[in-house]
KEVO-496777 format. One record per residue: residue number from 1; residue in one letter; x, y, z of N, C-alpha, C, O in turn. Coordinates in nm, 2 decimals. Atoms other than C-alpha are relative to their C-alpha. Layout:
REM KEVO-496777
[NUM, 'A', [X, Y, Z], [X, Y, Z], [X, Y, Z], [X, Y, Z]]
...
***
This chain:
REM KEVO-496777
[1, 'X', [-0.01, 0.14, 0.03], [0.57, 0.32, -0.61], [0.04, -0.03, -0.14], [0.11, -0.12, -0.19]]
[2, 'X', [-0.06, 0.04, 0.15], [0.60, 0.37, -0.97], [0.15, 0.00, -0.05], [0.20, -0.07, -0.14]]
[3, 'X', [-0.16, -0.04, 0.04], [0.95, 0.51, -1.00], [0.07, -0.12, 0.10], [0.17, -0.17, 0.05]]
[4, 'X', [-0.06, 0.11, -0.12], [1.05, 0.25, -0.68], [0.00, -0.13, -0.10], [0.11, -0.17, -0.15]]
[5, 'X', [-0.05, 0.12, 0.09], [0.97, -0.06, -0.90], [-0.05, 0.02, -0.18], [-0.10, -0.07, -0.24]]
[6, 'X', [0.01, -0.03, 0.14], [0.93, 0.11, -1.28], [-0.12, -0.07, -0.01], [-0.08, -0.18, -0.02]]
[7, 'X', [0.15, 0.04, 0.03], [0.56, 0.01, -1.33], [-0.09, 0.15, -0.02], [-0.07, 0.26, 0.04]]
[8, 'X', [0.08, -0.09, 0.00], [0.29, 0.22, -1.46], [-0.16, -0.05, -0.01], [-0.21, -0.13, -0.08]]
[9, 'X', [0.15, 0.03, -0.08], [-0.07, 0.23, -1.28], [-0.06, 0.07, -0.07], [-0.17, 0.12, -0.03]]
[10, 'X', [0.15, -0.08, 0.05], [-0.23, 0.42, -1.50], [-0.05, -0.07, -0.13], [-0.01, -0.05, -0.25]]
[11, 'X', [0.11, 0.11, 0.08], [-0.46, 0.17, -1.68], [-0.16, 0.02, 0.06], [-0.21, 0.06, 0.17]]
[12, 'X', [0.15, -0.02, -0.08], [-0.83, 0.17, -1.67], [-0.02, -0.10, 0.10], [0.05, -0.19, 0.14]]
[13, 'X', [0.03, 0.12, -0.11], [-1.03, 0.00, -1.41], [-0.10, -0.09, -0.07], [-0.19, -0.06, -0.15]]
[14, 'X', [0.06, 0.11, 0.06], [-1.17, -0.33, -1.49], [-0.14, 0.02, 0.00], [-0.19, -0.01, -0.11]]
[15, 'X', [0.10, 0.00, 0.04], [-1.50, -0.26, -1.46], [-0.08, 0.10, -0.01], [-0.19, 0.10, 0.04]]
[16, 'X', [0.01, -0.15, 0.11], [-1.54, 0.07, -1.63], [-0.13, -0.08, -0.09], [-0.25, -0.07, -0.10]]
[17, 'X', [0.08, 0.01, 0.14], [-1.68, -0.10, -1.92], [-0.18, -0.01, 0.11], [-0.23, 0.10, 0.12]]
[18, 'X', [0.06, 0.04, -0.05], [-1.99, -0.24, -1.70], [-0.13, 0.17, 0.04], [-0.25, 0.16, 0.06]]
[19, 'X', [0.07, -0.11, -0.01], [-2.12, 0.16, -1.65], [-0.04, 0.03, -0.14], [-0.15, 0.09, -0.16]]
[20, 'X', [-0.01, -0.05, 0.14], [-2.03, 0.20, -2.07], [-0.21, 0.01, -0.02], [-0.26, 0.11, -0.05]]
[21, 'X', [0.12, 0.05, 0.08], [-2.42, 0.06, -2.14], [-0.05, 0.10, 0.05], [-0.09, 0.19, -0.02]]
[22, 'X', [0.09, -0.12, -0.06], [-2.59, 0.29, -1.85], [0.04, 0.13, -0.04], [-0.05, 0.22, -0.02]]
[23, 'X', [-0.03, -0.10, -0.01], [-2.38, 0.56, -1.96], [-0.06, 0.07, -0.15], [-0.14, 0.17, -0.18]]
[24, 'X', [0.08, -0.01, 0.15], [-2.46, 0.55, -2.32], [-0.13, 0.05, -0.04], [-0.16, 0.14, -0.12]]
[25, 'X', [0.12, 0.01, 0.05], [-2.80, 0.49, -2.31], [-0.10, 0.15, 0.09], [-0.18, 0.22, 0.04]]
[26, 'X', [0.02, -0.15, -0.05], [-2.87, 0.79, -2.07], [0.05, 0.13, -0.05], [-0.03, 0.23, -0.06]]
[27, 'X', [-0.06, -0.09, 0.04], [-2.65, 1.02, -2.19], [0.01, 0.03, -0.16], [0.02, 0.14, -0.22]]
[28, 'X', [-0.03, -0.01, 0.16], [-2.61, 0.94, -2.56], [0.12, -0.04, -0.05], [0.20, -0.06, 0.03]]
[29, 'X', [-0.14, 0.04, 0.03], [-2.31, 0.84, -2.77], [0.12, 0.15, 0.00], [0.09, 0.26, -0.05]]
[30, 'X', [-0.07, -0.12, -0.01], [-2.02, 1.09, -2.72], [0.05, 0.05, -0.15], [0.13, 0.15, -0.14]]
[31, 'X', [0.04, -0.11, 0.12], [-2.03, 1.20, -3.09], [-0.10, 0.10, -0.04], [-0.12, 0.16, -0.15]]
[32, 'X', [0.11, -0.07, 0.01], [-2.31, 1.36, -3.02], [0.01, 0.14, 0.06], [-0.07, 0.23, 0.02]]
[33, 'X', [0.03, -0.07, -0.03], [-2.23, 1.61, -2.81], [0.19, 0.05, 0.08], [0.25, -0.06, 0.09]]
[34, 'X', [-0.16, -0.11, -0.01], [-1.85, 1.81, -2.70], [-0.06, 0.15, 0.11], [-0.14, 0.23, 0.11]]
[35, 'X', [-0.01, -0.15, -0.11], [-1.79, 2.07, -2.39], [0.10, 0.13, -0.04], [0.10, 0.25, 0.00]]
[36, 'X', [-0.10, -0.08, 0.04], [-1.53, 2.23, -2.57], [-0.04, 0.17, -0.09], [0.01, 0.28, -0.09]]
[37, 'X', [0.02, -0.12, 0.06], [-1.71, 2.45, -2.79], [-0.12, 0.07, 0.09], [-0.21, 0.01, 0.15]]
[38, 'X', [0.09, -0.08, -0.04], [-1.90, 2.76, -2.68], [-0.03, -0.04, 0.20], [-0.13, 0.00, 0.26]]
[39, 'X', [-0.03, -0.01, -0.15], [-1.82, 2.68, -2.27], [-0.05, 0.11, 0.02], [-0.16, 0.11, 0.09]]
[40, 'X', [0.06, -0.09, -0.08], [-1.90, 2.99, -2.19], [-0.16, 0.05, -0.01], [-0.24, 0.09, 0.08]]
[41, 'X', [0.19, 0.03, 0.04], [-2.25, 2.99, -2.34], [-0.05, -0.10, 0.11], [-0.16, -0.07, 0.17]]
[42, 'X', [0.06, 0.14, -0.09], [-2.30, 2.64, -2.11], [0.03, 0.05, 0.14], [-0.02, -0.02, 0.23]]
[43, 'X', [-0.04, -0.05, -0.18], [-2.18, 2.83, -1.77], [-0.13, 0.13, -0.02], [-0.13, 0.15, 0.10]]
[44, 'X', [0.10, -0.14, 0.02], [-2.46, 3.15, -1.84], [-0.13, -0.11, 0.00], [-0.22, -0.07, 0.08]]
[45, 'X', [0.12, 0.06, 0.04], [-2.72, 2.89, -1.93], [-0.01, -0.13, 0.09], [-0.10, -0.21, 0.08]]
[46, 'X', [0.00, 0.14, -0.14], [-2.62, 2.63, -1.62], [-0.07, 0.11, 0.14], [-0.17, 0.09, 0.22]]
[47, 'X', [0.03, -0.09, -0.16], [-2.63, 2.96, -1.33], [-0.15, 0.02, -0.06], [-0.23, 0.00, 0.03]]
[48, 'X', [0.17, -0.07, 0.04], [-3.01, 3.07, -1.54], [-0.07, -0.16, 0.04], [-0.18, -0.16, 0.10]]
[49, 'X', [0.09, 0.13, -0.03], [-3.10, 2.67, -1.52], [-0.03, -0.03, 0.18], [-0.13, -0.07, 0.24]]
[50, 'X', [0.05, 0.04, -0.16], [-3.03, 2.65, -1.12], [-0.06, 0.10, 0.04], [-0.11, 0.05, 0.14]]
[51, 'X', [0.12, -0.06, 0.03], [-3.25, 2.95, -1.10], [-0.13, -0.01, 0.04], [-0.20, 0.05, 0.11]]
[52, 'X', [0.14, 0.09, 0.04], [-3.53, 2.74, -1.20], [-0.02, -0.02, 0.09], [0.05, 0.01, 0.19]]
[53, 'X', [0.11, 0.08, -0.10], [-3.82, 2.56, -0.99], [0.08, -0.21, -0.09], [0.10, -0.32, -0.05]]
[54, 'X', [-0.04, 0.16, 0.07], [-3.70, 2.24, -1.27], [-0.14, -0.03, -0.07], [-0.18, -0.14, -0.11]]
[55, 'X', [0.08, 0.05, 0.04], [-4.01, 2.27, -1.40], [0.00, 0.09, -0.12], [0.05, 0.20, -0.10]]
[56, 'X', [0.02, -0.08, 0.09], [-4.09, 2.41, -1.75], [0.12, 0.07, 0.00], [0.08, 0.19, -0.01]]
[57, 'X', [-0.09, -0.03, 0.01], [-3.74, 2.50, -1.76], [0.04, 0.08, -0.11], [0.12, 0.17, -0.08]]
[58, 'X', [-0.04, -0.09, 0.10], [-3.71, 2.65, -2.11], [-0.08, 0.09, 0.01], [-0.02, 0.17, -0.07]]
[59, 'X', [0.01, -0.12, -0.01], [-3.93, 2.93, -2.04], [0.05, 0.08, 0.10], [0.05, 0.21, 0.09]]
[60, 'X', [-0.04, -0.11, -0.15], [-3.80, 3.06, -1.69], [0.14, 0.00, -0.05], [0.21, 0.09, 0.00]]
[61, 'X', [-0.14, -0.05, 0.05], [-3.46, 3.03, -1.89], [0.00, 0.12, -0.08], [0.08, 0.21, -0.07]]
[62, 'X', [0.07, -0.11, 0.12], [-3.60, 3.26, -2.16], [-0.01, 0.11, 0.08], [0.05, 0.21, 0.06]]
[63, 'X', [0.02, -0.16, -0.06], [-3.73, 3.52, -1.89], [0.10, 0.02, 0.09], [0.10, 0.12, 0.15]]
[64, 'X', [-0.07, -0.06, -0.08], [-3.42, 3.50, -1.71], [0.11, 0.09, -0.07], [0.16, 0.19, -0.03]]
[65, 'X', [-0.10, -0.07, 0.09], [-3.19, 3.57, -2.04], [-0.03, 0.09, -0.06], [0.05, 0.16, -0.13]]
[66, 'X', [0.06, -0.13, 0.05], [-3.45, 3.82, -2.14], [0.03, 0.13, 0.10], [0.06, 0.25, 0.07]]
[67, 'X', [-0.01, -0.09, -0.07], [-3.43, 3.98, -1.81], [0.15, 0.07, 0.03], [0.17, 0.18, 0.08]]
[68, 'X', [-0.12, -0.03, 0.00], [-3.07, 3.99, -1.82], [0.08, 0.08, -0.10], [0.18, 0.15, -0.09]]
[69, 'X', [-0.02, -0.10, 0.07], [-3.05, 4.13, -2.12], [-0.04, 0.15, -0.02], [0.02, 0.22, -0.09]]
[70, 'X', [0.07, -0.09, -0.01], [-3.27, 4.41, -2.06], [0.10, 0.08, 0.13], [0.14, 0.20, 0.13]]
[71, 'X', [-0.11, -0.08, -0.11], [-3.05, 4.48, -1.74], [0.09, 0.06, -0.07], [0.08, 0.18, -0.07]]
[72, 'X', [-0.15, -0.02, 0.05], [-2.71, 4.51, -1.95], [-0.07, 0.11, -0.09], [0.00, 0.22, -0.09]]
[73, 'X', [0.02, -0.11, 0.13], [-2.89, 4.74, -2.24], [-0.03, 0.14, 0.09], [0.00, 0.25, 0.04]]
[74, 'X', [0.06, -0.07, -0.08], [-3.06, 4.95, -1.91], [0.17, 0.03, 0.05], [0.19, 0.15, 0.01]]
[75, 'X', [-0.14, -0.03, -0.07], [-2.64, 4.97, -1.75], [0.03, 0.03, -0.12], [0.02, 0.15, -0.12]]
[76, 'X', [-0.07, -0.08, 0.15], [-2.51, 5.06, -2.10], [-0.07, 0.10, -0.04], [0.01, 0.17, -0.10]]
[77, 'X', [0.04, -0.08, -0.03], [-2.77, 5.33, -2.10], [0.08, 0.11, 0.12], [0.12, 0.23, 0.10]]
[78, 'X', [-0.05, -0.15, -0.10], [-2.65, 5.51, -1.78], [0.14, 0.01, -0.02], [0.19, 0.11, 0.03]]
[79, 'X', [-0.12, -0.02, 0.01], [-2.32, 5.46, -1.86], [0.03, 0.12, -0.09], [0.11, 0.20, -0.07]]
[80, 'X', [-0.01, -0.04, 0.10], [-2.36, 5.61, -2.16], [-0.04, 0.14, 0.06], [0.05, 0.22, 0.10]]
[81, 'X', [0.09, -0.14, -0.09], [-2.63, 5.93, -1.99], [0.18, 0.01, 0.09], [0.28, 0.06, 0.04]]
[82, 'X', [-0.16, -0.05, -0.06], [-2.29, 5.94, -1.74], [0.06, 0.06, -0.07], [0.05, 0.18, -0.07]]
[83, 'X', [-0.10, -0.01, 0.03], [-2.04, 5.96, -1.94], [-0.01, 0.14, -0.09], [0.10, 0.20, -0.11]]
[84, 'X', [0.03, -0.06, 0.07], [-2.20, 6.21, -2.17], [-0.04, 0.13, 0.07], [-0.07, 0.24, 0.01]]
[85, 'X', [0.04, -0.11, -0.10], [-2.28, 6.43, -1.88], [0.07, 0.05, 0.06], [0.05, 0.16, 0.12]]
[86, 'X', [-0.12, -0.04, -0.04], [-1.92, 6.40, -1.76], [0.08, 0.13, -0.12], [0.15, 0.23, -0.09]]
[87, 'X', [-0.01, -0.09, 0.17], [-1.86, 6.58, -2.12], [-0.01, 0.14, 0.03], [0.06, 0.24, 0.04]]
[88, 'X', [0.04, -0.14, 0.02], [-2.08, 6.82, -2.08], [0.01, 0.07, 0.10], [-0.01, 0.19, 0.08]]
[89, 'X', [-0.04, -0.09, -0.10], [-1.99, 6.95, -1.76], [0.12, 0.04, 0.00], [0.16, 0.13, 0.08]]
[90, 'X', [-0.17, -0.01, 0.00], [-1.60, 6.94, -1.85], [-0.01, 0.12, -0.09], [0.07, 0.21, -0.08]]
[91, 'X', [-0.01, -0.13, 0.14], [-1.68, 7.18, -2.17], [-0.10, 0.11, 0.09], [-0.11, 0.22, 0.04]]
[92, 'X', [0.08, -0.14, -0.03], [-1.93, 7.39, -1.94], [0.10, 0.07, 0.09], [0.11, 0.19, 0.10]]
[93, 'X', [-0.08, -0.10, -0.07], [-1.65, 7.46, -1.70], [0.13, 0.07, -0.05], [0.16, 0.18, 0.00]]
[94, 'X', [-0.08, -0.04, 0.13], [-1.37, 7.50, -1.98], [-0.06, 0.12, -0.08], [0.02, 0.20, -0.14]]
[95, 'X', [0.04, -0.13, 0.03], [-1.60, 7.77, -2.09], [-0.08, 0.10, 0.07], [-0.11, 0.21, 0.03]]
[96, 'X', [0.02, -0.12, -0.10], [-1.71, 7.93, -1.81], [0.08, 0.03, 0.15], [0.02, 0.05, 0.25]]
[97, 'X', [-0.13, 0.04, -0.09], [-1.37, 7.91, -1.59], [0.00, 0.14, 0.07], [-0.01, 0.15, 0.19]]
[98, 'X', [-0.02, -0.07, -0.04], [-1.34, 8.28, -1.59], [-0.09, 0.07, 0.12], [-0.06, 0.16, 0.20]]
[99, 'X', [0.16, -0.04, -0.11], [-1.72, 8.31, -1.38], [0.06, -0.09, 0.11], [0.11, -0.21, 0.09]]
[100, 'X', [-0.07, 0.03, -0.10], [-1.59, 8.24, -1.04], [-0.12, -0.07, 0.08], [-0.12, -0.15, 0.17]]
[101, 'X', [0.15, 0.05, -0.09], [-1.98, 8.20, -0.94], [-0.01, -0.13, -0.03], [-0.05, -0.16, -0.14]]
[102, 'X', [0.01, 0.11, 0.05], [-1.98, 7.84, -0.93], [-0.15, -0.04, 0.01], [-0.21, 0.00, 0.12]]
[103, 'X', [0.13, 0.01, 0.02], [-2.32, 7.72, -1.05], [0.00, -0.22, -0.01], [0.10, -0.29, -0.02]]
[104, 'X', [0.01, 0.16, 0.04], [-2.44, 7.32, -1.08], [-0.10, 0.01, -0.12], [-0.20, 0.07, -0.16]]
[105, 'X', [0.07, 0.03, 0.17], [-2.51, 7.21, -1.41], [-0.11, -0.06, 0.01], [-0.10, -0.11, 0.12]]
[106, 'X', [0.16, 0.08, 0.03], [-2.85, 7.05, -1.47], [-0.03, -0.02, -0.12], [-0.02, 0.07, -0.20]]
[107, 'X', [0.01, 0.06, 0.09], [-2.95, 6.85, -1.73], [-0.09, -0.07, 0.02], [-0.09, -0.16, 0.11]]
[108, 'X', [0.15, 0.06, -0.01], [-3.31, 6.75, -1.79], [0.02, -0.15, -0.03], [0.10, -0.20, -0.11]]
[109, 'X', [0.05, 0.12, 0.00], [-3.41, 6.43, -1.74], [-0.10, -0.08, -0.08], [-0.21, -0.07, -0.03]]
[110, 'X', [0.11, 0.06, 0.02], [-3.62, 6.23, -1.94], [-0.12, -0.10, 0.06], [-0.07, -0.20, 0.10]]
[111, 'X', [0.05, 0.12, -0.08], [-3.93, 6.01, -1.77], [-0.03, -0.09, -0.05], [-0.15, -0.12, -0.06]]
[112, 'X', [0.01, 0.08, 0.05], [-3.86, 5.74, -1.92], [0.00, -0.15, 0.10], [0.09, -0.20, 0.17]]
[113, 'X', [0.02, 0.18, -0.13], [-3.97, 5.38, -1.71], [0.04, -0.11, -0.09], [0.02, -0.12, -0.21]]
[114, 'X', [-0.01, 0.11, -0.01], [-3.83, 5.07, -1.69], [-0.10, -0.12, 0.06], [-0.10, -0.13, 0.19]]
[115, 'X', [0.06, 0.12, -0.03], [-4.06, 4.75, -1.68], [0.08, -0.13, -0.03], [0.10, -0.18, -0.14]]
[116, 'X', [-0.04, 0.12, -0.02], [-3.90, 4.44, -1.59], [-0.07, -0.11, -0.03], [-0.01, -0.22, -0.01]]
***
């Protein structure tokens, strides 16, 4: 319709303003607050908020971003035990290539627990 009789419809709607006061006064003035910075911080801390019960909400965020952190340091651990055990089995067979008796490597374990 626009290019048919050269008009352009994109204007607000008349009674926009009429929400301005409810929106304001609930929300705040929009100098107060911007989505643009740190987004990805507000998507981590929206999935930990629906989560919740809705009740006492900043501590069950607290034990969810605690417990999530504890996960990731717990997975950066075995990666690490992996990778370091990938190592050492590549240098045990590089030095014992010529021994045809194939043996399995073993590598003590520590008992170390995780509490969540």
């Amino acid at each position: 319709v626009s290019a048919e009789y050269g008009k352009d419809f994109h204007f607000p709607k008349q009674y926009a303003p009429l929400h301005l006061y409810h929106d304001i006064t609930h929300k705040g003035s929009t100098i107060n607050y911007t989505t643009q910075i740190g987004e990805g911080f507000q998507q981590e801390s929206q999935a930990a908020y629906f989560q919740t019960n809705y009740k006492n909400v900043g501590k069950q965020v607290f034990t969810i971003d605690a417990n999530k952190e504890v996960l990731a340091y717990i997975a950066m651990d075995i990666e690490t035990y992996d990778s370091e055990l990938k190592e050492l089995k590549a240098l045990y067979d590089d030095n014992h290539e010529e021994n045809n008796t194939s043996k399995e490597l073993t590598v003590p374990i520590d008992n170390n627990h995780w509490r969540l």
